[in-house]
N, C-alpha and C positions, 0 to 999 in steps of 0.2 A: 751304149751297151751293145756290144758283139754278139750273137748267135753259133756258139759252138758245140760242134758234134762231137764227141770223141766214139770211136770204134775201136774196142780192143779188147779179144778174150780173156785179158789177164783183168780179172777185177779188180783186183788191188792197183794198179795204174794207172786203169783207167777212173775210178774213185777218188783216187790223191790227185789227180789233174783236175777234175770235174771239181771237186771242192777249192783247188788253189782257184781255179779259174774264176769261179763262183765269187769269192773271196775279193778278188781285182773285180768284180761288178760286173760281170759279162752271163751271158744267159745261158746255159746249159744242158748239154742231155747226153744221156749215157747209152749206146746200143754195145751190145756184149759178140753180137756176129754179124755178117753178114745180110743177112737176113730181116734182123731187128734196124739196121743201119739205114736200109732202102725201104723200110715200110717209115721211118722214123722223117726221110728225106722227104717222101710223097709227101708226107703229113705238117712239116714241118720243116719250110728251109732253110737251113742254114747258112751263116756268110762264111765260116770255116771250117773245114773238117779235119780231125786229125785221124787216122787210120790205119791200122795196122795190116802189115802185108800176111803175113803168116795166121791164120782163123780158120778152126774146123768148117766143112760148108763151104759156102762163098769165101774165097781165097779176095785177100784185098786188093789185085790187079781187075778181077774182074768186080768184086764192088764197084772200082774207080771206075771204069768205063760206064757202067750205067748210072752212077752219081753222076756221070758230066753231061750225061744225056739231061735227066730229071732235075739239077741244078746246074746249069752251065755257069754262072758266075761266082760259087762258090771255089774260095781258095782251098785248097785239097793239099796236107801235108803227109807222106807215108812214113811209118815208123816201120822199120827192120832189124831184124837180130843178127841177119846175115846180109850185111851191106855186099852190094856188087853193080858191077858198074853195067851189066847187060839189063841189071832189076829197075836200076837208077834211069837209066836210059827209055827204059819202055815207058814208065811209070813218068817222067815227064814229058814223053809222047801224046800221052794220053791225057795230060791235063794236070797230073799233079804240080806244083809250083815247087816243091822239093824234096825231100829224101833221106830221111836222118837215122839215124843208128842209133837201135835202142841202147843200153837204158839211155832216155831222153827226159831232161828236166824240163822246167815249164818254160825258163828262161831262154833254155836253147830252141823251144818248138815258137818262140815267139819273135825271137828273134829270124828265125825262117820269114815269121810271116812277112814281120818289118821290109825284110831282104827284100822280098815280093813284093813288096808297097809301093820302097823306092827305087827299085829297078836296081840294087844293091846288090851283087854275087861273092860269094866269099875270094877273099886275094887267092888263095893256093888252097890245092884241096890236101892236106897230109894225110898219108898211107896210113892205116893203122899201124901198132906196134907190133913185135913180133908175137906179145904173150898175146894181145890182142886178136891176131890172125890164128893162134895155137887153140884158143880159147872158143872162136868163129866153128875152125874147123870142129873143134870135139863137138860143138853142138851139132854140126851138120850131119856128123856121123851118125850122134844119138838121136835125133831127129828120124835117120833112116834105117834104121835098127829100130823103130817105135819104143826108144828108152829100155832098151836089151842093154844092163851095163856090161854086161859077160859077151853080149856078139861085139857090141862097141870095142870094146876092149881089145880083143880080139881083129877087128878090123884096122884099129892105130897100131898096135902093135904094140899093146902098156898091160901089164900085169890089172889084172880085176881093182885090185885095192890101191894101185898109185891115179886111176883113172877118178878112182870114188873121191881120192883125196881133191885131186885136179878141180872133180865138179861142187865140191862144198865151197872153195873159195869164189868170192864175187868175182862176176867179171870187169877184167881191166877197161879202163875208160876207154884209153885213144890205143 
């Protein structure tokens, strides 16, 4: 039985991971930020952690650096909405073992681990798709707009209502 953390403000993903997990027989606990994440580590450590980079508060770059201090032999996986290769870089700097693009299934954050087990790297890294990177960007914009769909808007250069339509569809895989 595994000892896993998951860190992630979104409850409902982080809750379907902890239950699948749970599920395959592994031990579990849920911290919701920051915060909760590194009183949860003191207290209790964990052999994996999965953690979200983007978290009101403690931002999950610096969670990870002080998780690696207070658990150094914990495998550390980051989860990001806005994959980038300067995030990816720093963040396996620092000890995390890899770097995955949200949405992330359970199979994909496990297979990370695998990867890390057997010294295994993926053959090729593929780019995301275009709707992919169109999709990245609108978030990043509405992200800096603190969810202003009118300045977002406004800032891509899209009509109020073709943006609204843009962000009701799920986001593309790859």
């Amino acid at each position: 039985m595994t000892r896993y953390l998951l860190v992630d403000d979104d409850d409902r993903l982080a809750d379907r991971l902890a239950v699948a997990l749970t599920e395959r027989g592994h031990d579990v606990r849920v911290a919701y930020d920051g915060v909760e994440a590194l009183s949860t580590v003191s207290a209790w450590a964990p052999e994996r952690v999965v953690l979200d980079l983007s978290m009101p508060g403690l931002d999950g770059i610096e969670v990870l650096k002080r998780m690696v201090e207070v658990v150094p032999d914990a495998e550390i996986v980051l989860l990001t909405g806005y994959g980038s290769i300067p995030v990816t870089v720093d963040a396996v700097k620092l000890g995390a073992i890899d770097v995955l693009q949200k949405p992330a299934d359970l199979d994909g954050i496990l297979a990370a681990f695998e990867r890390a087990a057997t010294g295994h790297t993926p053959a090729e890294h593929t780019p995301p798709s275009l709707a992919r990177a169109e999709w990245e960007h609108i978030q990043r914009v509405l992200a800096d707009t603190d969810g202003n769909i009118s300045e977002a808007a406004r800032r891509l250069g899209l009509h109020r209502r073709t943006l609204q339509r843009k962000l009701r569809k799920l986001p593309p895989r790859t």
